[in-house]
N, C-alpha and C positions, 0 to 999 in steps of 0.2 A: 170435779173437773174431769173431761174428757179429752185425752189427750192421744193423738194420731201420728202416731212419726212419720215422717218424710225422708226421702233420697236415703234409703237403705237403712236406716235407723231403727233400733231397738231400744225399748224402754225396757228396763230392767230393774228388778227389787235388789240390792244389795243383803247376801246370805247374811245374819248373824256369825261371829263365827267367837267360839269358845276362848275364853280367859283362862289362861294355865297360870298359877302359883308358882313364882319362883323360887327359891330356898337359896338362891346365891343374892347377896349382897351388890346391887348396881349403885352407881353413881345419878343420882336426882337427875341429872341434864342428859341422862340416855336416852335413846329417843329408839326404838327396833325399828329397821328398815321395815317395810310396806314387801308383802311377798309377788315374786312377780306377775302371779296368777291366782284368779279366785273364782269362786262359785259363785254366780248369780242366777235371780228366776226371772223368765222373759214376763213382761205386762203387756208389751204388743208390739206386732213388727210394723213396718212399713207395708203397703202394698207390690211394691217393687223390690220386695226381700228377693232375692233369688235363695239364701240359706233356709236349709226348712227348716226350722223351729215354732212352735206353735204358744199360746200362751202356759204358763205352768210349767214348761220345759224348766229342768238346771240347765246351766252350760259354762264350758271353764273360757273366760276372756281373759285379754290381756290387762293389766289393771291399771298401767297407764294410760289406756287407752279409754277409759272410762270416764266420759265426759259430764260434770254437775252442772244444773241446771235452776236456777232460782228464779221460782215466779211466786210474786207475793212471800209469800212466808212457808211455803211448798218448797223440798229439793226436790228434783228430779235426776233420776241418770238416765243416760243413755249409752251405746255401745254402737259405732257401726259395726254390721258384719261382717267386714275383715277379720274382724278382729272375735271373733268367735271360733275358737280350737276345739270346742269339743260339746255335743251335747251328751251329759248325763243318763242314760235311760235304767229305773229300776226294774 
């Protein structure tokens, strides 16, 4: 599927991000809050991006702000670029 964002939208890959072992004893029904910011990679911007990010970029977004998207049996996310704080560069 070929997918093209619109009015400033970013399709983005959601980072893996590492499972740590705990060694304390929680309660079954704990739940950890969601951190407020995370690393994502761009898959395509819109044409009317004005933030420069290119495909392949990381960049740190806000993670509420991170919108799913369900078509057929496909997630998608997206992000507008407000809400883009930072691009990663190695």
């Amino acid at each position: 599927m070929d997918i093209t964002p619109c009015n400033r939208h970013i399709l983005i890959d959601l980072q893996k991000e590492e499972q740590k072992e705990n060694s304390i004893l929680l309660p079954e029904e704990y739940s950890p809050s969601k951190p407020r910011h995370q690393t994502v990679r761009v898959l395509a911007t819109s044409s009317d991006c004005s933030v420069e990010v290119i495909k392949n970029d990381v960049v740190v977004v806000d993670t509420s702000m991170i919108e799913e998207v369900k078509i057929g049996d496909q997630i998608l996310y997206f992000v507008l670029e407000n809400y883009i704080l930072a691009n990663i560069k190695k």
